[in-house]
N, C-alpha and C positions, 0 to 999 in steps of 0.2 A: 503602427507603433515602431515600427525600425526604419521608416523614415525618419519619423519623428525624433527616435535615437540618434542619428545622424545630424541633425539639427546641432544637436549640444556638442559636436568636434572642435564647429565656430566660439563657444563660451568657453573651452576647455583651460585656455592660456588665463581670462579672465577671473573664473570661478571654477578653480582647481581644486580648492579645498571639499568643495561642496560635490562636486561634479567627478572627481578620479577615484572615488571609492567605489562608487557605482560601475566605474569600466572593470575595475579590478574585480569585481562579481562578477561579472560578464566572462571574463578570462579564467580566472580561476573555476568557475561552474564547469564551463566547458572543456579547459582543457582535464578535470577530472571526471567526468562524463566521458568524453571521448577517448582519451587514451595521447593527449597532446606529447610531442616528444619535449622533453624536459621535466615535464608534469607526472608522468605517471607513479614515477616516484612515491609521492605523495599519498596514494592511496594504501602504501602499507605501514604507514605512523599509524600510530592505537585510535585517533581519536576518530581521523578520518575513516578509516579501515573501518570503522562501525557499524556501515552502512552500503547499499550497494551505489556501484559510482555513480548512476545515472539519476540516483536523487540528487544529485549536485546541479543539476540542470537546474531546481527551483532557486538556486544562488541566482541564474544566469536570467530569468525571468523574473526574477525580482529587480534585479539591473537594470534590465532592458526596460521596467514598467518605470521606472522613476525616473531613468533619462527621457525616454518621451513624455513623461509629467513636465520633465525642465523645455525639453522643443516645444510643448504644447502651450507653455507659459509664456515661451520668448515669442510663438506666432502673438497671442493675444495682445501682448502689449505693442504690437505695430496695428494701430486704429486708425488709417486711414480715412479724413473727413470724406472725400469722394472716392466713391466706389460703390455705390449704390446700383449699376445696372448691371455691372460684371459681377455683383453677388446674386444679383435672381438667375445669373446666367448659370453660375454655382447650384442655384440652388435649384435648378433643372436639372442639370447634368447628374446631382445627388440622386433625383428621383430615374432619373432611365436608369442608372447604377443598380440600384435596389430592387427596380420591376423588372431589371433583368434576373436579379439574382434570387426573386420572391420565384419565377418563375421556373427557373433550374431547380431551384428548393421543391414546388411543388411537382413537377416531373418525377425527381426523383423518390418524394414520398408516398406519390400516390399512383405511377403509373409504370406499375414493376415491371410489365415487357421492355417499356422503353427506355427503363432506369441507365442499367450499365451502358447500353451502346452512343445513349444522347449524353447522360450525363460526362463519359470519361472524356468525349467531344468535347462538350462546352466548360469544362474546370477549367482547361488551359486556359480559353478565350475570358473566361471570365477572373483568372487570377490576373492578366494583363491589366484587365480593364478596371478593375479593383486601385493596382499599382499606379495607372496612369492617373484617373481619377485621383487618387490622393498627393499625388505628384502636382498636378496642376493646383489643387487646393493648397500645395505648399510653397510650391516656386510662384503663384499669384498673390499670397499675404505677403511672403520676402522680397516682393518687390513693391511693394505699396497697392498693387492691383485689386487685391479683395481687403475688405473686411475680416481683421481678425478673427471677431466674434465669430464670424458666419463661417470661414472656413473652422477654425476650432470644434463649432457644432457638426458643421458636415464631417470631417477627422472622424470624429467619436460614432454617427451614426453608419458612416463607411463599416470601421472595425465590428461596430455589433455587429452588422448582417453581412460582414466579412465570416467573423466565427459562427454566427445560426448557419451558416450554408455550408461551409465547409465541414463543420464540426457537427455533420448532422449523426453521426452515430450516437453522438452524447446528448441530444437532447431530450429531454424528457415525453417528447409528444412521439417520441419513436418509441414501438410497440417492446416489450420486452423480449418478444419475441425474434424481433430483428437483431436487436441488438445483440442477445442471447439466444442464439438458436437451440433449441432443441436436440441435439445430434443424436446420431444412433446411437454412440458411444455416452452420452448425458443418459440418455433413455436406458440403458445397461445398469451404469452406476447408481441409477436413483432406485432402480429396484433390489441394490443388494442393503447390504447392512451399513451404512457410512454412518450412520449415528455412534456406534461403538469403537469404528477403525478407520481409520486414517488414509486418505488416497494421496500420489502422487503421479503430479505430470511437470514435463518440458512446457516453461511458460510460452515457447514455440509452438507448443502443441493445444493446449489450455489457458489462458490467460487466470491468474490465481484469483481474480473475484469472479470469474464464472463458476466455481464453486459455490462461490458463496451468495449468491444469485438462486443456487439449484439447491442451497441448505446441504450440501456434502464434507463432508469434512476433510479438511485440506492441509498436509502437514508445511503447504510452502508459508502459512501464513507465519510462522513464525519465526523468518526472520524480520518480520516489524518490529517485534517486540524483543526478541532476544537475538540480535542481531551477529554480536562477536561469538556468541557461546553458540548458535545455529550453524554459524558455519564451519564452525569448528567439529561439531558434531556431524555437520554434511561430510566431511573428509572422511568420516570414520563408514558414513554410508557409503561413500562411491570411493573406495580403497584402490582401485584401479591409478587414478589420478587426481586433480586436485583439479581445481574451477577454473574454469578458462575465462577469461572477461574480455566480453568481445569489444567489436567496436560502438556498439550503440549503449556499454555500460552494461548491459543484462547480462548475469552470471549465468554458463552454460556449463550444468553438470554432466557426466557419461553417463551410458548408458547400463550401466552392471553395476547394480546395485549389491551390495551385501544382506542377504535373506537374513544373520542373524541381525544384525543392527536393524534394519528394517522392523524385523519382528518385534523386538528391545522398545521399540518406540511407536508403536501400533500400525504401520503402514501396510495394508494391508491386498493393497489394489494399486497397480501401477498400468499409466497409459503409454506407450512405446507406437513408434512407427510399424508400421505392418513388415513383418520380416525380421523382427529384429530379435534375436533370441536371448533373455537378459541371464540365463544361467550358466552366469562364466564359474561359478561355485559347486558344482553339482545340483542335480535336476530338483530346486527347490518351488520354483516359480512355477505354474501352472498356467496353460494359455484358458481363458476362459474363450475370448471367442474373439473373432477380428472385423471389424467395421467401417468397411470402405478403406481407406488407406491407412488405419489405425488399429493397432492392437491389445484387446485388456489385459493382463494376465493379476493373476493371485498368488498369494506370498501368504500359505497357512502356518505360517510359528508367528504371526501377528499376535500380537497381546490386544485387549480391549482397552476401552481410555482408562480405566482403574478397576485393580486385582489385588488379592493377596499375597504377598511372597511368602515363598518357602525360607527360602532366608535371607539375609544380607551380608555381603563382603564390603568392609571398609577402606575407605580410601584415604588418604589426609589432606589433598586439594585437587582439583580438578584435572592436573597433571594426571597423578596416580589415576585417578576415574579415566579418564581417557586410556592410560593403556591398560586396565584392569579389560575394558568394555571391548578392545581391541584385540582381548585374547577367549571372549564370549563366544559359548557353543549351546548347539541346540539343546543339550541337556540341562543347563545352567539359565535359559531365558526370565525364569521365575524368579531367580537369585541376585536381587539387584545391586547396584555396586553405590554404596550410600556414603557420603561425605557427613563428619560427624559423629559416626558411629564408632565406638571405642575398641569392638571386638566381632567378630564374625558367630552371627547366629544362625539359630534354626529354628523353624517355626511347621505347626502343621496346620494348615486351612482350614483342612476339615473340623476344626473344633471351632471354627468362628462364620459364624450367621452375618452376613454381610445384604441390609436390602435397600436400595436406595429409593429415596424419596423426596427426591427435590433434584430438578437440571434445567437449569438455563444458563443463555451467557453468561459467565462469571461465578456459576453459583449450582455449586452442590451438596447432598444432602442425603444421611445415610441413616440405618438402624442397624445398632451393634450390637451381635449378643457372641459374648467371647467367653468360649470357657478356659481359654489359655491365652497368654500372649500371642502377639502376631505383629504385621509390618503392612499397611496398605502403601500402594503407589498407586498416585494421579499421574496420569501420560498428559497434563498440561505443563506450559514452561515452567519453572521456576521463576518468574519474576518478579522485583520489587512490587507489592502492593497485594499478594496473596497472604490469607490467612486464613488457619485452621483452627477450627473449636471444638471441643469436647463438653459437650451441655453447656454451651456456651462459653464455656471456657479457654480463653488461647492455648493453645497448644505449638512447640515450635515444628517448624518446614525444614527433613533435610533435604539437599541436594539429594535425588536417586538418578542414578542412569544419567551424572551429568547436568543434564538440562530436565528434566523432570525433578517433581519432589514428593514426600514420601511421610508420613508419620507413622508412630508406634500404635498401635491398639494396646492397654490394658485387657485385664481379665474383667469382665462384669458386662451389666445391658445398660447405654447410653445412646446417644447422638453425636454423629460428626457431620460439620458443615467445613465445605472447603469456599473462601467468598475473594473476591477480586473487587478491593476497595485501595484503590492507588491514594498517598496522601495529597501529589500535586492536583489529583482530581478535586479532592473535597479543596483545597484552595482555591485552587481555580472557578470553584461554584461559587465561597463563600464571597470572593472577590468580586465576581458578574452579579450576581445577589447586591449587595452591597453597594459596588457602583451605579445598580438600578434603580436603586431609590434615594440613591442621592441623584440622580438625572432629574428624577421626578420632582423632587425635595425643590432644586434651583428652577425647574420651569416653573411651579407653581409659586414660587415665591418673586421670578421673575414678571408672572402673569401680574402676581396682584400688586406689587410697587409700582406696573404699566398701568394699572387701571385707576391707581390714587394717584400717579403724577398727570396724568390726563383729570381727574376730577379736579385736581389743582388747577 
């Protein structure tokens, strides 16, 4: 594909209208991914800031995919009438290509002594021959030598088994086990409590869907979803310093975490380098135990993912929340600091019967029995498309703690359900819905007008 990108530099002057918005992807992806000098700028506007930089790379892969659409288009239309014997030549050359690389593939999947030491060998020799191969498939249609077609087909069957071979960690016929080891440190965490509390690690250290692989719960997940208000709320975790963005775009936080914010937001379990002592606060963090070059420790003022408060202190926007949560003490963890709230209350638990009875993704579910007022808080984000009900009935979401939210309980026995029903989602269905039978609608009516102009 990025020969094939290259291709399109020759139409550039031609078809510029068509052709320069796709480079400008290209540039712009990368140099906000990387950290280009002129560009970096950029990443602290609102809208771009949203996200981490190195999702800008799908900018730069979208680019690349549509200018080689345009080289792959400008091969095919040179159809040379002769060229019929230097295309079977092609199309040998195709096949050692692949039986080479069928072969690399199966070494390394199935004959694990000999994986690392043949494999790290033959990558090189096999990315050369990948390159040249598609090289001569491109420098022999531009000059009249092959057959468009044939080279265009070998192009595309190059790149698949270009990506199956290289890309073998992502493919589905590798074990999950491979892909997802096991570790000693995986084996630790699945036996404590991760359903109620929250872990973090250095995506250096854990890759954030290995989590979610092992069913742990993972507080990295959410900067997907709540991306400006997460990292905003990371600063208040790692109060030491603020995120370093390296060069490959992945946000590197330090290592001293804040026990009470930690606790504030259920994090419960932290992975560290072996060695590494994270109690720059006093002795709050606990080593549970160390595993090969990695260490667990525990952070007990952790809250569970939803509790009763004792009371709430009010804020008037996010601002105010943030340094309200900034001057949070171990004593106060229960006290959540709620946007909305018009005055500062107190509440006692113990007069409210709290049992749940419904969890899954998106979807929880509770039996209330209150003999007084009270305040619950979910440790899920806050984001567009949550909704609470009381005996089915809406109920409004405030902000707590920031990025979490939070509703009032009444006095009496009902039901509260907390649901994650996004509205672009239900669009987005009613529309795939929709478009699918009008697909259906035109082929069939397509079939049968074919079948009466043929009776004609």
């Amino acid at each position: 594909p990025l020969l094939l990108e290259l291709i399109t530099l020759a139409r550039l002057k031609l078809d510029y209208k068509r052709l320069l918005p796709f480079w400008v992807m290209i540039v712009f992806g990368l140099g906000i991914a990387y950290g280009m000098p002129g560009m970096r700028w950029l990443a602290l506007l609102p809208v771009i800031r949203a996200g981490g930089a190195f999702r800008y790379l799908i900018l730069a892969e979208c680019g690349v995919s549509a200018l080689s659409a345009f080289g792959l288009d400008l091969l095919i239309r040179r159809l040379p009438a002769s060229a019929v014997r230097r295309s079977l030549k092609a199309v040998f050359i195709l096949v050692i290509v692949c039986a080479a690389a069928g072969a690399v593939y199966w070494i390394t999947r199935f004959s694990s002594p000999l994986s690392t030491p043949v494999f790290n060998g033959l990558q090189i020799l096999l990315s050369a021959l990948f390159i040249t191969a598609a090289g001569w498939f491109i420098l022999g249609t531009y000059r009249g030598r092959l057959q468009g077609r044939t080279a265009a087909a070998g192009l595309i069957v190059l790149s698949v088994t270009d990506l199956f071979v290289f890309g073998i960690g992502y493919n589905p016929d590798v074990p999950n086990r491979d892909f997802y080891p096991n570790t000693p440190i995986i084996h630790a965490l699945k036996t404590m409590d991760t359903k109620d509390y929250s872990m973090y690690a250095s995506d250096s250290i854990m890759p954030p869907d290995t989590a979610m692989v092992y069913h742990l719960r993972d507080f990295r997940g959410y900067d997907m979803i709540a991306s400006f208000q997460y990292q905003r709320f990371l600063y208040l975790l790692f109060p030491h310093e603020h995120a370093d963005i390296g060069s490959s775009g992945l946000t590197i936080w330090p290592d001293r975490p804040s026990p009470v914010i930690a606790g504030i937001a259920g994090i419960r379990y932290f992975v560290f380098p072996r060695g590494l002592d994270p109690n720059g606060q006093g002795t709050f963090f606990t080593l549970t135990g160390t595993y090969k070059n990695l260490s667990l420790w525990q952070n007990p003022l952790a809250l569970p993912v939803y509790y009763l408060a004792q009371g709430v202190i009010p804020a008037q926007n996010g601002s105010t929340a943030l340094h309200l949560l900034a001057h949070a003490t171990p004593g106060n963890l229960r006290v959540p600091v709620v946007q909305g709230i018009g005055i500062e209350h107190r509440y006692t638990p113990a007069q409210i019967r709290l049992r749940e009875t419904l969890r899954r993704p998106g979807e929880y579910g509770f039996h209330v029995q209150a003999l007084a007022r009270g305040f619950m808080v979910l440790n899920e984000p806050r984001y567009p498309g949550w909704h609470a009900y009381r005996n089915n009935t809406p109920v409004p979401i405030y902000p707590a703690n920031y990025l979490f939210q939070g509703i009032e309980l009444p006095k009496g026995h009902y039901t509260i359900r907390f649901s994650y029903q996004p509205r672009m989602f239900r669009a987005g269905l009613i529309i795939s819905i929709t478009t699918l039978f009008l697909l259906i609608f035109f082929a069939v009516g397509s079939y049968v007008l074919s079948c009466r102009h043929v009776r004609q």
